[in-house]
C-alpha atoms as one frame of an Amber mdcrd trajectory, in Angstrom:
protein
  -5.882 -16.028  32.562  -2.915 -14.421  31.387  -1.843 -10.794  30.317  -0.854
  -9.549  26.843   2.050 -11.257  25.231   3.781  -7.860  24.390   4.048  -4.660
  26.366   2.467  -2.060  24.611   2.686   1.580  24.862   2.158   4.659  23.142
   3.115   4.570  19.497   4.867   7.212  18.616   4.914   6.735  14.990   1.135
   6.134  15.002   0.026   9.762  13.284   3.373   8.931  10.354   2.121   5.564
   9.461  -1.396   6.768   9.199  -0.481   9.991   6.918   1.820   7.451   4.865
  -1.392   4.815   4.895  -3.564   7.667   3.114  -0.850   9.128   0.711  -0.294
   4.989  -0.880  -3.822   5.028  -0.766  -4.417   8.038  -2.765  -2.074   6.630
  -5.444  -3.379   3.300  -5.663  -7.121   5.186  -6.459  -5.604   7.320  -8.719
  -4.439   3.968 -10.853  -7.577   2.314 -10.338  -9.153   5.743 -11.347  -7.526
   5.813 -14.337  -8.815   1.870 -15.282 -12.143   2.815 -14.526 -11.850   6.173
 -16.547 -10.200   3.984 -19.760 -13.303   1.825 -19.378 -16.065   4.191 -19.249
 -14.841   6.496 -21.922 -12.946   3.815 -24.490 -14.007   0.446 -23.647 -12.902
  -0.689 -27.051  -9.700   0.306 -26.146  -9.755  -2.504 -23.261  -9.957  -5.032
 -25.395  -6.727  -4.529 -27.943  -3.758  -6.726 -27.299  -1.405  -5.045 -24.981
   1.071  -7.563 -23.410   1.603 -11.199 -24.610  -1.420 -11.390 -26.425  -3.325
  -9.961 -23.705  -5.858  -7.396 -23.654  -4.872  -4.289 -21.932  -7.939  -5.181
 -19.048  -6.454  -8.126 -18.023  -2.824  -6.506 -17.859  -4.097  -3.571 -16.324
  -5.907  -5.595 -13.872  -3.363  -7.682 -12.695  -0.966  -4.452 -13.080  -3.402
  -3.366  -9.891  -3.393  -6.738  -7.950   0.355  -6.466  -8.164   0.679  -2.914
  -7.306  -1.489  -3.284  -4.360   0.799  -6.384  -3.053   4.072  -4.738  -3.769
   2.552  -1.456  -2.185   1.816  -3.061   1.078   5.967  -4.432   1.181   6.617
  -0.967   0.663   3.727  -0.025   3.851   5.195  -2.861   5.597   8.917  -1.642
   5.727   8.642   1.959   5.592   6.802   1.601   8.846   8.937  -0.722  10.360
  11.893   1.821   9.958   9.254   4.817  11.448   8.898   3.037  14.075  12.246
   1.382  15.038  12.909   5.346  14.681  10.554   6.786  16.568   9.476   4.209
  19.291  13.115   4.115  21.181  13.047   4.357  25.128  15.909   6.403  26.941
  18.338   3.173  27.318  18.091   3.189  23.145  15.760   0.142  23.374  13.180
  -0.102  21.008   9.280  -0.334  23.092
């Protein structure tokens, strides 16, 4: 047997990442929101040609499968910096 691979200890940026985690989270519902919203109430309105002769569902919907990717680059780094930030020992090495 052999022991973890990394040390770990307490994250210090744990509660940041978390609060940033729910804020993306709340905007990427709010978009969805708004797709589901366009569909209940105007459905028709799903079907006119938006982009590239494309209806405005299939834009919108890949709109959200892109947002979602580029949202978790933005996750990705903006935690990375909290916690080369945060998670520093006394000799200024990171944990």
């Amino acid at each position: 047997m052999h022991g973890s691979a990394a040390k770990l200890d307490t994250d210090l940026s744990a509660s940041r990442k978390s609060k940033l985690g729910i804020k993306l989270f709340i905007v990427y519902i709010i978009v969805y929101a708004g797709f589901v919203v366009i569909s209940l109430i105007n459905p028709d309105l799903m079907g006119h040609k938006f982009i590239g002769e494309q209806n405005l569902a299939i834009v919108y919907g890949f709109g959200l499968i892109i947002l979602a990717i580029v949202m978790g680059f933005i996750y990705n780094a903006m935690c990375t910096r909290l916690e080369n930030k945060l998670n520093k020992t006394e000799k200024g090495q990171t944990l």
